[in-house]
N, C-alpha and C positions, 0 to 999 in steps of 0.2 A: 184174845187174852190167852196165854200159855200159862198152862197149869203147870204148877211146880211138884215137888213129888209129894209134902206133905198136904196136899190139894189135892192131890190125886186120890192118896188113902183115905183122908177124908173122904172125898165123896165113892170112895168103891163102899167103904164100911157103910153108909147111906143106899148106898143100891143094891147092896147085899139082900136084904128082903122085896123086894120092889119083883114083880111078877113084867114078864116083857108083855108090854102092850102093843107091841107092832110086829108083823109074820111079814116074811117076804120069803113068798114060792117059786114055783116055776116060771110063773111071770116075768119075776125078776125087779129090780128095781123101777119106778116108773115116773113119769112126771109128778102125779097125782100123790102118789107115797111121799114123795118129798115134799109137798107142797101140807098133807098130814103130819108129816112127824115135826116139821118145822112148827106150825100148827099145837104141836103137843108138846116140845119143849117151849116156848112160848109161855105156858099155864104151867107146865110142871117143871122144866129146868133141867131136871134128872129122869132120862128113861130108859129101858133096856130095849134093845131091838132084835128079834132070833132070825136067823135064817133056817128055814123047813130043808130035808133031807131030799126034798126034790127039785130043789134049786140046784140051776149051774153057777149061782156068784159065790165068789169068796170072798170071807167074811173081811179082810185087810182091803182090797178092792173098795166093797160095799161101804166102811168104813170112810175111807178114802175122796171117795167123788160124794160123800155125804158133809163131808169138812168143806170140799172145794166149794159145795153148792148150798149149803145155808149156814157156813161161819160156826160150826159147834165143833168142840172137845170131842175127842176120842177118848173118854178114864180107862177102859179097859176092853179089852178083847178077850174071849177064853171061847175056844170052839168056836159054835156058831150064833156067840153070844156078842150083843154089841151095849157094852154102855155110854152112851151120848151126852156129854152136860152142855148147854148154855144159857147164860144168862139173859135173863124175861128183861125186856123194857119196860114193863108197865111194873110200876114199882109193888102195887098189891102183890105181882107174885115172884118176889124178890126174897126171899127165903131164903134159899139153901143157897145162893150168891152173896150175900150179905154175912152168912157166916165163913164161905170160904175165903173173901177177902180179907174177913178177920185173920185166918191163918197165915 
């Protein structure tokens, strides 16, 4: 699903407060992180993801091969800030996709 732009502001104004729940360091991205945050949008839909100052990835990269590899939204990038939306299958936690189709 391609988010259109008032879809977008929408959901940035929604992840405005939202604290990132997911760090990717030196490590770097990994199977298992992807298999987590897919995992986390799932139940939440909307999540922030940071990248730590001792990572070699960049944050459009990261970004990137996170669309390729579990089908979510890009809403916004700022730094090494990543915000992620996709929409849950399981309709309980269809929330914040039910109001963005509204828009």
């Amino acid at each position: 699903m391609e988010l259109r732009g008032k879809q977008k502001r929408y959901l940035r104004s929604q992840a405005h407060h939202l604290q990132p729940i997911f760090q990717i360091g030196k490590g770097g991205l990994n199977s298992a992180m992807v298999v987590q945050i897919n995992e986390a949008l799932e139940k939440r839909e909307l999540i922030k993801v940071t990248l730590l100052q001792n990572t070699d990835e960049i944050a459009e990269e990261v970004a990137e091969s996170l669309k390729a590899e579990i089908h979510c939204d890009i809403v916004q990038i700022i730094g090494r800030v990543l915000v992620l939306f996709k929409p849950s299958s399981k309709e309980k936690y269809q929330k914040i996709s039910k109001e963005v189709k509204a828009i």
